[in-house]
N, C-alpha and C positions, 0 to 999 in steps of 0.2 A: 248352757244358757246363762246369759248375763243376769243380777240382779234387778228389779224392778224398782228405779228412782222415782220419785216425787219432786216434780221441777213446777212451780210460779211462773206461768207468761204472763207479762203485760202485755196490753194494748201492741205495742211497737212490736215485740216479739209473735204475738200471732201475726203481723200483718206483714211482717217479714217471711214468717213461713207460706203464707199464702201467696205472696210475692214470687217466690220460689218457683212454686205449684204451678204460678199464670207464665213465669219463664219458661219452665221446661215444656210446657206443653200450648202455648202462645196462645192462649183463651182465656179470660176474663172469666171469674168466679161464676158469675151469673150463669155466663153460655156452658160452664160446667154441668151448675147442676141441675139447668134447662135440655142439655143433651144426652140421653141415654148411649146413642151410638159412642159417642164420645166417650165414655164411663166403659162402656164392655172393651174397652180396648188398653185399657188401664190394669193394674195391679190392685186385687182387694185392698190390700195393706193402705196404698196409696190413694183408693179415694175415701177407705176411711178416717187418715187422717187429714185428708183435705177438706171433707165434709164436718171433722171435729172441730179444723180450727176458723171455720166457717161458721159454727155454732158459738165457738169462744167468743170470737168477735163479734159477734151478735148481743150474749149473754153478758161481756164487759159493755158494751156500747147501753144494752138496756140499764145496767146498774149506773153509771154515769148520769145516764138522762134521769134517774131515782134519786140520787146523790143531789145533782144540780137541783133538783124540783125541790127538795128537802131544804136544801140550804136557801134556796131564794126565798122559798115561801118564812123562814126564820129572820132574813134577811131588815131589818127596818131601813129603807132609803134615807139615802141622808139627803136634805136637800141644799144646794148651794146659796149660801146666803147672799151671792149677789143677785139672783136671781130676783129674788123676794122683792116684791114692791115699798119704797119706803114709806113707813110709816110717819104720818105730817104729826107732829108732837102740838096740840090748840093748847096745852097749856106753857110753852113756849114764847105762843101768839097773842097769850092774854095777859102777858106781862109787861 
């Protein structure tokens, strides 16, 4: 029995294995794990690391959306100062 590694997927790397998963067997995540006939004809192994990295990507996708809400909400906009209406200077006009 080989040793048990500890591997970091990104984003990419889960969505390349699931990628995989939708080639070898020409179904789309979804119609996976909306079909059970589909699934009994599968290898345990195999659908549950399909369904793992169906949860990864999930679980990265939610900390993203957490991450971004984090940082925008810290965020102060900057605003363009051409934008900004000029300001008419009356004591310019009173000289």
């Amino acid at each position: 029995m080989s040793p048990i590694t500890e591997r970091f997927l990104t984003l990419a790397d889960v969505e390349e294995q699931i990628a995989k998963f939708e080639g070898k067997y020409g179904v789309s995540t979804i119609e996976f794990l909306k079909n059970p006939a589909l699934r009994a004809e599968m290898y345990d192994d195999e659908i549950f690391q399909w369904e793992s990295y169906e949860a990864h990507r999930e679980e990265l996708a939610r900390l993203d959306e957490e991450l971004r809400g984090k940082y925008l909400h810290r965020v102060r906009p900057q605003i363009d100062q051409s934008l900004q209406p000029i300001q008419n200077n009356n004591l310019a006009l009173a000289a």
